[in-house]
N, C-alpha and C positions, 0 to 999 in steps of 0.2 A: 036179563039184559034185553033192548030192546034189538039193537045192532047186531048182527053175529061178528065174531072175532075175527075172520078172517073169511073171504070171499075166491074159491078156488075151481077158478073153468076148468071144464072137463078138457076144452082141448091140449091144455098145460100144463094134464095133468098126468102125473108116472105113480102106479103103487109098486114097491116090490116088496118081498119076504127078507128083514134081514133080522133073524134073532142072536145070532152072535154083538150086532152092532147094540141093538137092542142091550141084550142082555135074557132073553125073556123067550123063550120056543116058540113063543103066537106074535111074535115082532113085525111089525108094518112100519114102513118107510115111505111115507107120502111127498114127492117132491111135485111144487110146483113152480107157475112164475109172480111174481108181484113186484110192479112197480120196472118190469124187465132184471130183475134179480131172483135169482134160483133159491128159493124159498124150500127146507123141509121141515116137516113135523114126521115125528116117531111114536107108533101107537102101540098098544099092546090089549089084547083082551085075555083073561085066563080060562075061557073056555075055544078053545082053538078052531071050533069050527065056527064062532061068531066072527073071528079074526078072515077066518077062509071069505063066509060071507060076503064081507065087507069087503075085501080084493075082487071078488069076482064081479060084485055092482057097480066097481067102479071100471073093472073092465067092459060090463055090458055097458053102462054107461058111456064108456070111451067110443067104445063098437058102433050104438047109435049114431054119436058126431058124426066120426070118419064118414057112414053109409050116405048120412045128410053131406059132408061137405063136399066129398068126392063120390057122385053118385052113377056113374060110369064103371068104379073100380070094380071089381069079385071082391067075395066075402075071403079068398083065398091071398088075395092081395092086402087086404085090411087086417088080417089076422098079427101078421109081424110089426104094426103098427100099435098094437093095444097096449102094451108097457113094453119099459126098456129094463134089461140087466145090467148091470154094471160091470164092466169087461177087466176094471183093477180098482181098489182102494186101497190105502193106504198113507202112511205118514212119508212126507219130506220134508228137506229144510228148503227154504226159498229164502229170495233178499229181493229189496224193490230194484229200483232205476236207478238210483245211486250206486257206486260201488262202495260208497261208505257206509252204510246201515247193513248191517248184521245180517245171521242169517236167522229164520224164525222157523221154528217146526209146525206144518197147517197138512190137514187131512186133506190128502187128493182122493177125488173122484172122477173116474173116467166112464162116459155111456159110448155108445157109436156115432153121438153128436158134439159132444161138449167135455174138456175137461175144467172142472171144478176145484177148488179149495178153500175149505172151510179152518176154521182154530180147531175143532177138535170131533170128530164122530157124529158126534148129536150136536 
């Protein structure tokens, strides 16, 4: 291809460890933005410290932004900035703005910014 498939800033950018959601012990959970919509892809490599690798480059990665965008901060202050955890997921049912339309089951995601809901995990 000559395009790559998808184009994903570092500063928009969240890795974390979830191999339960996964499926798979070396599970990576890349969430980003595109388009201003909360974009993830779910990766997996089956040697685990390849997987480890790739979370940590994208944290040094992250590390470098922050140090360029906010160049005043400590390295102490940027640290809790490099990826977010996710504080709850799981399923509920919702209904839109109508009180007539149903209720529908969508996977919530909560970080310390944003909660999210997607149709199903991945």
């Amino acid at each position: 291809a000559k395009e790559p498939k998808a184009i994903m800033k570092i500063e928009h950018l969240n890795a974390t460890f979830q191999p339960g959601k996964i499926g798979n012990p070396h599970g990576l959970q890349i969430t980003y933005l595109k388009d201003n919509s909360t974009r993830n892809i779910f990766v997996y490599h089956e040697d685990g410290k390849e997987i480890v690798d790739w979370f940590n480059a994208i944290r040094a990665a992250r590390f470098h932004y922050l140090q360029v965008a906010f160049p005043g901060a400590s390295d102490s202050d940027l640290v809790p900035k490099l990826s977010r955890n996710y504080l709850k997921e799981g399923y509920m049912e919702k209904t839109g703005p109508k009180q007539t339309e149903g209720f529908k089951k969508r996977w919530f995601t909560m970080d310390d910014r944003r909660l999210m809901y997607f149709k199903d995990p991945l």
